[in-house]
N, C-alpha and C positions, 0 to 999 in steps of 0.2 A: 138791028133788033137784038135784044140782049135778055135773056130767060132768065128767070131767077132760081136759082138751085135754095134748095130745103138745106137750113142747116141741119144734118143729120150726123150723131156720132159714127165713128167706122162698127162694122160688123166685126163681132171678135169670139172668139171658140166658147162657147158653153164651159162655167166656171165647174169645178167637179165639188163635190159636198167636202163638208170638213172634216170626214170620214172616211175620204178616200184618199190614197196619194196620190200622188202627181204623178204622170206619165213617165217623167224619165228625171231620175235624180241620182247623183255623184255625191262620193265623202269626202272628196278632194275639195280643199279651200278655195283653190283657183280657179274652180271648174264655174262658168254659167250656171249650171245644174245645179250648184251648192247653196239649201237648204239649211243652218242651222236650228230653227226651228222644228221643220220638220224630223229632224232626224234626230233629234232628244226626243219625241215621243218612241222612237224606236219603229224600224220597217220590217218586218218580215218579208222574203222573197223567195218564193216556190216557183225552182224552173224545170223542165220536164220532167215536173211530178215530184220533185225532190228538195227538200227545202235546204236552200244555201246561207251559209251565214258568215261568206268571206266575200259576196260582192260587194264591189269599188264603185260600178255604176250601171244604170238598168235604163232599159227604157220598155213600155210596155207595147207601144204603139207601132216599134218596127220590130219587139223579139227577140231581145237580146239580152247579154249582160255581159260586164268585165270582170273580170278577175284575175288575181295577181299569178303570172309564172312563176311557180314555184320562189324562192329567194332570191330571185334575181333583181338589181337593181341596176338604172341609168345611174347616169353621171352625176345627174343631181342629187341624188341619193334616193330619189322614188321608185316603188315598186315599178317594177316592169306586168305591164297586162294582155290579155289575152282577152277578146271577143269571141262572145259563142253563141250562136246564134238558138231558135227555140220558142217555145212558151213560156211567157212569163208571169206571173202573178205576183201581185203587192200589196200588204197589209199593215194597218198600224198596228202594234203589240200593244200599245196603252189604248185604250178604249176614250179616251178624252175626258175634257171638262165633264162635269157631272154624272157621271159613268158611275154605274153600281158595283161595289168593290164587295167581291167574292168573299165571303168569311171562310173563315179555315176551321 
């Protein structure tokens, strides 16, 4: 006796608006994480309270961020990083497509 199963897509994580970033994103070309897109609109990131603007990669869902040790660099000639762990917050600096543009 053989049941018929429902074709059914898989279950997959609630998409986030086009207004939000992404959970966890890198500037590194090589990285999974790497956004080109994203990251020409520009990301703000505020982490314990303080806003950074030399992280390498964040993630918001475990609290984190990298950033580069001082001038140090591996072999390959890439920064070397550090994980710190934390609060993090992420924001797009451009407001998007059809966005009302501030006059001055």
């Amino acid at each position: 006796m053989t049941e018929a199963t429902p074709d059914t897509a898989p279950v997959s994580a609630p998409t986030a608006g086009a207004d939000t970033p992404p959970d966890r994103l890198a500037i590194h070309y090589k990285s999974p994480f790497y956004n080109e897109e994203l990251l020409a609109r520009g990301i703000g990131i505020r982490f314990k309270g303080v806003v950074r603007t030399n992280v390498e990669e964040y993630c918001i869902s475990e609290g984190w961020v990298r950033v580069q040790a001082g001038k140090a660099m591996d072999r390959k000639g890439q920064p070397l990083t550090i994980k710190l762990s934390g609060p993090v917050e992420a924001w797009f600096e451009d407001l998007g497509e059809g966005a009302p543009v501030a006059a001055a």
